[in-house]
C-alpha positions as CSV (number, residue, x, y, z in Angstrom):
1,X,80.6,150.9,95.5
2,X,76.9,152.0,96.6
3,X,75.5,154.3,94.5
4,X,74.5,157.7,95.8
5,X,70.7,158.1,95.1
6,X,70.4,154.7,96.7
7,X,72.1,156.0,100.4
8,X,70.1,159.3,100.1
9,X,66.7,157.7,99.5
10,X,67.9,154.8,102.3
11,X,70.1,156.4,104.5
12,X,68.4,155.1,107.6
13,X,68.2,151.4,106.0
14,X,72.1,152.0,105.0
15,X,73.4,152.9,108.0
16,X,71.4,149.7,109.7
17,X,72.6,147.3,107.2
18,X,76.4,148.8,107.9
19,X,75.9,148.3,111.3
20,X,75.4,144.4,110.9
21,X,78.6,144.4,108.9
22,X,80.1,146.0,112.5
23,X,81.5,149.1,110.1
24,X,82.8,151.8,112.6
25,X,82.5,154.7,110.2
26,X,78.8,155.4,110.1
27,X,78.6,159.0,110.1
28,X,80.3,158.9,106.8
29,X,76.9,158.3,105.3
30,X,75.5,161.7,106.5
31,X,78.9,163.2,105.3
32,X,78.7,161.7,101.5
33,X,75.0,163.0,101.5
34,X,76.7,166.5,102.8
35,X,79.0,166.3,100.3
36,X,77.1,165.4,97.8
37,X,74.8,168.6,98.3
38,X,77.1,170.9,98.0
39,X,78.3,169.1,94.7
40,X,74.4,169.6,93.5
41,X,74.5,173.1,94.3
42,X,77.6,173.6,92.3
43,X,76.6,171.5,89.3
44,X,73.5,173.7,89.5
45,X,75.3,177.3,89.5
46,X,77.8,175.9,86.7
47,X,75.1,174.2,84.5
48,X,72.9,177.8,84.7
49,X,76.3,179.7,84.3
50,X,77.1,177.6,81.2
51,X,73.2,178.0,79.7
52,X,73.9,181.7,79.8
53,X,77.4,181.5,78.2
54,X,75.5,179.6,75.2
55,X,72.4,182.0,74.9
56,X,75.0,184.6,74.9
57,X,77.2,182.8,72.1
58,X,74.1,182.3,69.7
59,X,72.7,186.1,70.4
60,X,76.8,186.9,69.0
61,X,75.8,185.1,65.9
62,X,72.7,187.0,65.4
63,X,74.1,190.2,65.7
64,X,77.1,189.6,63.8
65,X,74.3,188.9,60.8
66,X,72.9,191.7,61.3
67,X,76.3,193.7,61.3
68,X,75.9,195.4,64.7
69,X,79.9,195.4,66.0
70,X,78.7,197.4,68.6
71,X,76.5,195.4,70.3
72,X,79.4,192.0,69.0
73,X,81.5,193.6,71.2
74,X,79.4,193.9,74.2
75,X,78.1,190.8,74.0
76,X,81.7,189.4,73.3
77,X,82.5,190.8,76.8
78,X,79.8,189.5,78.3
79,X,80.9,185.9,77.5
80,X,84.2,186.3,78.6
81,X,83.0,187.2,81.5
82,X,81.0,184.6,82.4
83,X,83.4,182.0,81.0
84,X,86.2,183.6,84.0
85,X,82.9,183.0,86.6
86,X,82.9,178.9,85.6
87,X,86.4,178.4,85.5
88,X,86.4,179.1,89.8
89,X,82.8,176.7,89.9
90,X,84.4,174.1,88.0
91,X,87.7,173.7,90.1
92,X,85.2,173.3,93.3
93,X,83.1,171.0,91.5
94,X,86.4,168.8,90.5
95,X,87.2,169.1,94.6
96,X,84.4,168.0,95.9
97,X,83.7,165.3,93.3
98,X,86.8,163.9,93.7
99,X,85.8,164.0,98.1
100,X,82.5,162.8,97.3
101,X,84.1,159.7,95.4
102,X,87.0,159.2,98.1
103,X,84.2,159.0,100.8
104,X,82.1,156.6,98.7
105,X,84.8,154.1,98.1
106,X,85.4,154.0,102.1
107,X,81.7,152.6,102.4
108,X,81.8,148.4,102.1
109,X,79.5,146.6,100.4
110,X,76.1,146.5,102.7
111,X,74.9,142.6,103.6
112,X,71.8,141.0,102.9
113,X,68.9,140.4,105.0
114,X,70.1,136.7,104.7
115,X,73.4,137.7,106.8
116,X,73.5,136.5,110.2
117,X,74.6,139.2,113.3
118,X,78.0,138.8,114.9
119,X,81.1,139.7,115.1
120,X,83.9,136.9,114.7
121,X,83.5,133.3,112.8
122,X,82.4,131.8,116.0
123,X,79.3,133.6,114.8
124,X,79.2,131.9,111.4
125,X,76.1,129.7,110.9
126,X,76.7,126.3,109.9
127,X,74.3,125.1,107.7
128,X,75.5,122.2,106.0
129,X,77.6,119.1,106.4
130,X,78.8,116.1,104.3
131,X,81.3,113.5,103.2
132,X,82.4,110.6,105.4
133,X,84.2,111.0,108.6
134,X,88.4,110.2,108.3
135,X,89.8,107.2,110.9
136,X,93.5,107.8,110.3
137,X,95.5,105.1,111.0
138,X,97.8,104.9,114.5
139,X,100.7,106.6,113.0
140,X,99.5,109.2,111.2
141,X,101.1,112.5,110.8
142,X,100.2,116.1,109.5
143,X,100.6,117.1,105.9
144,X,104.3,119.1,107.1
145,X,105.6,115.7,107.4
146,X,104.2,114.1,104.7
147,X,105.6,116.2,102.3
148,X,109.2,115.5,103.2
149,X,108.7,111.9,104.0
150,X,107.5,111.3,99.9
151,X,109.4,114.4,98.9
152,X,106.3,116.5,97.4
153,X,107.1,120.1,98.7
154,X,110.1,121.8,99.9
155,X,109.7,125.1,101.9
156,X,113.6,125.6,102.4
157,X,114.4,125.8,99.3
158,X,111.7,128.1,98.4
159,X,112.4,130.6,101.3
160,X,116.1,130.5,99.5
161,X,115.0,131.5,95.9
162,X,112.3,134.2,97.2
163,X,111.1,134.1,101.5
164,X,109.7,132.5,104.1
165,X,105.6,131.2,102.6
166,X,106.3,130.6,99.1
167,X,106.6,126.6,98.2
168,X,108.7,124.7,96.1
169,X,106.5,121.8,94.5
170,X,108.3,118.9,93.0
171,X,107.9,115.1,91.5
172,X,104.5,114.1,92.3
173,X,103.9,116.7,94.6
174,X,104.5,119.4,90.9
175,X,102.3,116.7,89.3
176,X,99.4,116.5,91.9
177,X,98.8,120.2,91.8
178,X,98.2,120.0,88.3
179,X,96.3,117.1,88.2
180,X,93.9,118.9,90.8
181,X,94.1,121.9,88.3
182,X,93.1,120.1,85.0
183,X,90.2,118.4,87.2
184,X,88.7,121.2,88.5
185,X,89.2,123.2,85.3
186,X,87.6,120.4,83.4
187,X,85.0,120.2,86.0
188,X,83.4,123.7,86.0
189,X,83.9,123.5,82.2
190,X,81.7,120.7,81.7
191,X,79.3,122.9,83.6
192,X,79.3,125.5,81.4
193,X,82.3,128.1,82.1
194,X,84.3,129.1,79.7
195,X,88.2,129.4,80.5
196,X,90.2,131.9,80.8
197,X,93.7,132.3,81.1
198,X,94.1,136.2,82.5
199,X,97.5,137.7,83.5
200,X,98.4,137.9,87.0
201,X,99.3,141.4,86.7
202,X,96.7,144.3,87.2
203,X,96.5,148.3,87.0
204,X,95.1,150.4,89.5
205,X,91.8,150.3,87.8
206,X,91.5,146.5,87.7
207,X,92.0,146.4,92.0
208,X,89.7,149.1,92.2
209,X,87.1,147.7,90.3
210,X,86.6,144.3,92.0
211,X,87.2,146.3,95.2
212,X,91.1,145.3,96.7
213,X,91.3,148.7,96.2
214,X,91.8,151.0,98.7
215,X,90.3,148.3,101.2
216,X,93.1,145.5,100.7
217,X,96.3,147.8,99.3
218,X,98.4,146.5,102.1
219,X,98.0,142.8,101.3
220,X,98.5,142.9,98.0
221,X,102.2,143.0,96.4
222,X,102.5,146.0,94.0
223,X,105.1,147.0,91.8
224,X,105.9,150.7,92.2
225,X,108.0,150.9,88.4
226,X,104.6,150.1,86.7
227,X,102.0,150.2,89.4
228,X,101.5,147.5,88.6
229,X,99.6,144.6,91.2
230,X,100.2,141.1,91.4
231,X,96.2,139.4,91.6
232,X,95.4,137.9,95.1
233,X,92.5,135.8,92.9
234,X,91.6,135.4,89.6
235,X,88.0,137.3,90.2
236,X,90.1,140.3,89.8
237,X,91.2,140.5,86.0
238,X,88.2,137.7,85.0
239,X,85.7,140.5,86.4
240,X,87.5,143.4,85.0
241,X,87.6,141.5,81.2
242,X,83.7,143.2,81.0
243,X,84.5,146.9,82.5
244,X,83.5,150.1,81.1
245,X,81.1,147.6,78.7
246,X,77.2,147.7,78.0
247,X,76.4,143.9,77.7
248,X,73.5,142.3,76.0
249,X,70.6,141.1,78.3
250,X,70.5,138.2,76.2
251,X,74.3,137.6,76.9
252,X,74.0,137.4,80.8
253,X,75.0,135.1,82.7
254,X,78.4,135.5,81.8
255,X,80.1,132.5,83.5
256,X,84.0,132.3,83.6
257,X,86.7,130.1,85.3
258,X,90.3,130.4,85.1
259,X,93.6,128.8,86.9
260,X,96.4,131.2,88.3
261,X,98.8,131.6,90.9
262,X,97.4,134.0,93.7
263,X,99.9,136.3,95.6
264,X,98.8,137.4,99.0
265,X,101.1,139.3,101.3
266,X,99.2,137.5,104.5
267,X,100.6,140.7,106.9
268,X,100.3,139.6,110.1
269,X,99.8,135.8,109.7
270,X,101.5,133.7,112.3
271,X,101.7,131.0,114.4
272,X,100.4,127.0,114.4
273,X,97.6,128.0,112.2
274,X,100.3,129.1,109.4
275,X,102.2,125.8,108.9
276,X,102.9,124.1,106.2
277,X,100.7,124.6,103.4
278,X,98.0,126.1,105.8
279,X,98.6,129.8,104.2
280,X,101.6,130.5,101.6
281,X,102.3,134.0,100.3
282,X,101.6,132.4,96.2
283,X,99.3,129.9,95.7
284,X,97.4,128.2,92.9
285,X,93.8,128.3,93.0
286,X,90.7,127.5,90.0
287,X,87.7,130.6,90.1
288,X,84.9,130.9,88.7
289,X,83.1,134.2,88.0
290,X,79.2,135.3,86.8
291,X,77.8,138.3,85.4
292,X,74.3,137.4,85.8
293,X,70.8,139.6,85.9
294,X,70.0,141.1,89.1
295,X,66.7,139.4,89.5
296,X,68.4,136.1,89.2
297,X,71.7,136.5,91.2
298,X,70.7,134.6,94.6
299,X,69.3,131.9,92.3
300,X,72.7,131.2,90.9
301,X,74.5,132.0,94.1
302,X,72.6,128.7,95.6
303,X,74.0,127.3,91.8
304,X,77.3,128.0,92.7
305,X,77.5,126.3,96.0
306,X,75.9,123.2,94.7
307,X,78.5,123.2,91.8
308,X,81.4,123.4,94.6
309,X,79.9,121.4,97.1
310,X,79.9,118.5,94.8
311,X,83.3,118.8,93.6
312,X,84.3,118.4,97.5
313,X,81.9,115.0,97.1
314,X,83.8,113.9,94.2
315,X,87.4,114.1,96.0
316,X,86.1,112.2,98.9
317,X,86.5,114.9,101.7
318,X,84.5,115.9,104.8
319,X,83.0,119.3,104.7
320,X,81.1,121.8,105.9
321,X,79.1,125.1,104.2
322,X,79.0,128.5,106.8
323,X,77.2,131.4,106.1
324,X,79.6,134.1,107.5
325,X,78.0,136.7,109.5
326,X,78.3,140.3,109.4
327,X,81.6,140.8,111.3
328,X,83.4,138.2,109.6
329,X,82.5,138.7,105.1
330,X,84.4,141.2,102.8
331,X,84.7,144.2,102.3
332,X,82.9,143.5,98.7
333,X,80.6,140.9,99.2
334,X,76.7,140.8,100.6
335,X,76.4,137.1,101.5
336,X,79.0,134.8,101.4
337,X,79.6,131.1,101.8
338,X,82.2,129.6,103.2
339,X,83.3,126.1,102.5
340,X,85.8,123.9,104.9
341,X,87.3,120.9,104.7
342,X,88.6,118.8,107.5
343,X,92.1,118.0,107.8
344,X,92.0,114.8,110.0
345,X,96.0,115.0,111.4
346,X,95.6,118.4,112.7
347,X,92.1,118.2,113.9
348,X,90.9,121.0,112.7
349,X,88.5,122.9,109.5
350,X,90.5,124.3,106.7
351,X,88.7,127.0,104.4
352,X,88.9,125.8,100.9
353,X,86.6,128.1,99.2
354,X,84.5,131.0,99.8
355,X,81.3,131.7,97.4
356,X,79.8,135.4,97.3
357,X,77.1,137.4,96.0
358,X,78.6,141.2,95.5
359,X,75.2,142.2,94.0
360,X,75.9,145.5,92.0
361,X,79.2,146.5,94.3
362,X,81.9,145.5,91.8
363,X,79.6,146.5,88.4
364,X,78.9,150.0,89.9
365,X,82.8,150.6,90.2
366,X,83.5,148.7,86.8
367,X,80.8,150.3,84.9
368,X,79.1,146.7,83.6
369,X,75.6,147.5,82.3
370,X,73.3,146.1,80.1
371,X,70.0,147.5,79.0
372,X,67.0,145.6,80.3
373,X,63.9,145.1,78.6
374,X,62.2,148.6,78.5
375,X,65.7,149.9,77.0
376,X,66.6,151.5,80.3
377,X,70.4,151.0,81.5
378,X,70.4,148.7,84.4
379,X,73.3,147.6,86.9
380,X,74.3,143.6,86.3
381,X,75.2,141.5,89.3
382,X,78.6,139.7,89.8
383,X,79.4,136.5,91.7
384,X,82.8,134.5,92.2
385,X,84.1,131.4,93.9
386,X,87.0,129.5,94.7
387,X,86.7,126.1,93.1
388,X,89.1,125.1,94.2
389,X,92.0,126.8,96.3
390,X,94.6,124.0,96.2
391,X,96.8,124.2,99.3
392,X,94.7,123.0,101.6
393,X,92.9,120.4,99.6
394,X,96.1,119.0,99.2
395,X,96.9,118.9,102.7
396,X,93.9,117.4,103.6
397,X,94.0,114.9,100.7
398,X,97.2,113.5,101.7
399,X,96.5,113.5,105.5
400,X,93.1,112.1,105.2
401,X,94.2,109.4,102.5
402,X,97.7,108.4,104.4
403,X,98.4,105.1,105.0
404,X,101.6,102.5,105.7
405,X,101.6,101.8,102.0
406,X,101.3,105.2,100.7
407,X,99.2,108.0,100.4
408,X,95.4,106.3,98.4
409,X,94.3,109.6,95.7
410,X,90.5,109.6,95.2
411,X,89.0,107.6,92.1
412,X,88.5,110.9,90.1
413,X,91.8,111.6,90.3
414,X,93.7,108.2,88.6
415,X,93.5,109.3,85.4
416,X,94.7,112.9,86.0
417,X,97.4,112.0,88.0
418,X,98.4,109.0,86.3
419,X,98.5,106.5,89.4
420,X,96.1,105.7,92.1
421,X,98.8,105.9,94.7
422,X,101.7,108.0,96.6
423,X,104.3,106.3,97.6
């Protein structure tokens, strides 16, 4: 959420940077600062109302010393009085907070200068690519039919126990999805993340926090009995572990990595681009999260996708980095990286990972502080990223590593997995 004093002193520079983001809503920014007037003028007329309700409290005490009733009752009259003039200024205050705060959480995350113009991926900027180029063999097929041909995942049965999206994973396909899990876990642990292993329920507060909340209610699945929701990602309750909390300086970064399942309604999803493991309603996926300084959060952003862009080295696929333009980030985020992976036997790049700066966006709703140097509170920065989501690495791991014999798993997965083959 963007703080207030920052849109009043930068309204101009606000509404340009929301325009890059192609946010419709402008003229909510003069609104909020409206808004926000009106809740100064209030806080103003209550704050002097309540300085004379004090004076006249302690002049009660003084005249009750000096056993004047008379003038105790007067002055007793006089407070009540002006205690029946707040109680109208504080319900309009409450209002227009609670307006002020409604109109604030409309207002997305405002990009970087780094962030390309446009309006749709075709926009995206390319700026890396790597790993070797996949010659599949004549009779190749996509990861749909691989799946049933060495009987790794079965969709019908999973569309019987819940719907259509959610995957049943069995035999070695069960025991490749946690061999990828273990890896990457270990992986990011050796670099210095501690893990986590959060629920996969959150509150209210938890959404709101990271921002899913109001921006993303209709893709996430929610539990009306305890309003309770099921995560999307593990950024959500890794980030919230450290809100409503004043951190050390000397703490930061604070970097985290977890495994869970991700549950993601996908409204709206269909077609070619949807088969097979291409998008699933629940999902397993490895984060990572940082709490990190503000002066040094771009620094570790370039950190972070180094760290995943060498885990896709290590498995042996072909990708690409983007760096997503205006029209196509998050809600949350102010420059994001996107990484993709490319599935050889459908022809096509699969996102695998997505690596964001959301500056002070998420700590500003969470309330994560620390107190800098000169003692003063300060704002920390947080940063997340997929590493790795494991649908679509699987698909392209056993399309891109199919063969007549069997499906070949990359070096650094043999001991994990416990074989160097499918077959």
């Amino acid at each position: 959420m963007l703080q207030v004093s920052f849109i009043r002193n930068n309204s101009e520079l606000v509404k340009q940077r929301l325009a890059v983001k192609n946010f419709k809503d402008i003229h909510l920014v003069d609104e909020i600062l409206v808004c926000d007037d009106e809740r100064k003028k209030l806080q103003l007329e209550f704050d002097i109302t309540q300085a004379k309700v004090n004076v006249a409290s302690k002049e009660i005490g003084t005249l009750i010393a000096k056993g004047e009733k008379d003038k105790v009752e007067i002055a007793k009259q006089q407070v009540a009085g002006l205690k029946e003039t707040l109680q109208p200024i504080s319900e309009k205050l409450a209002v227009i907070e609670k307006l002020l705060n409604e109109s604030l959480v409309k207002l997305p995350n405002l990009p970087s200068e780094l962030v390309p113009k446009g309006t749709t991926p075709t926009d995206n900027i390319i700026v890396k690519e790597g790993g070797d180029i996949c010659k599949l063999y004549s009779s190749a097929v996509p990861h749909w039919d691989l799946i049933k041909k060495y009987d790794l995942v079965d969709f019908e049965t999973g569309a019987k126990i819940t719907g259509s999206g959610f995957a049943l994973y069995k035999g070695k396909g069960a025991k490749l999805q946690r061999a990828l899990i273990q890896y990457f876990l270990d992986y990011n642990i050796n670099a210095g993340y501690t893990e986590y292993l959060p629920p996969f329920m959150v509150n209210e507060a938890s959404a709101y926090g990271t921002g899913q909340l109001p921006d993303k209610e209709g893709q996430m699945y929610f539990m009306p009995a305890d309003n309770f929701y099921m995560i999307p990602t593990a950024e959500v309750p890794l980030t919230n572990i450290y809100r409503d909390e004043i951190l050390k300086e000397e703490s930061l970064p604070i970097k985290m990595t977890a495994y869970t399942p991700c549950f993601r309604r996908e409204a709206g999803s269909f077609g070619k681009d949807v088969r097979g493991l291409n998008r699933v309603h629940q999902f397993d996926k490895v984060e990572l999260v940082q709490i990190v300084h503000p002066d040094k959060s771009y620094t570790v952003l370039d950190e972070m996708v180094e760290h995943v862009e060498q885990l896709l080295k290590s498995v042996n696929l072909r990708y690409r980095i983007l760096k997503l333009c205006g029209g196509d980030m998050s809600f949350a985020s102010a420059l994001t990286y996107d990484f993709e992976v490319y599935s050889a036997a459908q022809e096509k790049w699969l996102e695998v990972s997505s690596v964001s700066n959301f500056e002070t966006f998420q700590t500003n709703r969470m309330k994560i502080r620390f107190k800098n140097e000169n003692g003063k509170m300060q704002l920390a920065h947080t940063l997340n990223g997929s590493s790795l989501a494991l649908p679509r690495i699987m698909a392209c791991l056993l399309e891109n590593n199919q063969s007549p014999n069997g499906i070949a798993l990359p070096e650094i997965l043999h001991p994990y997995f416990g074989s160097n083959i499918i077959s």
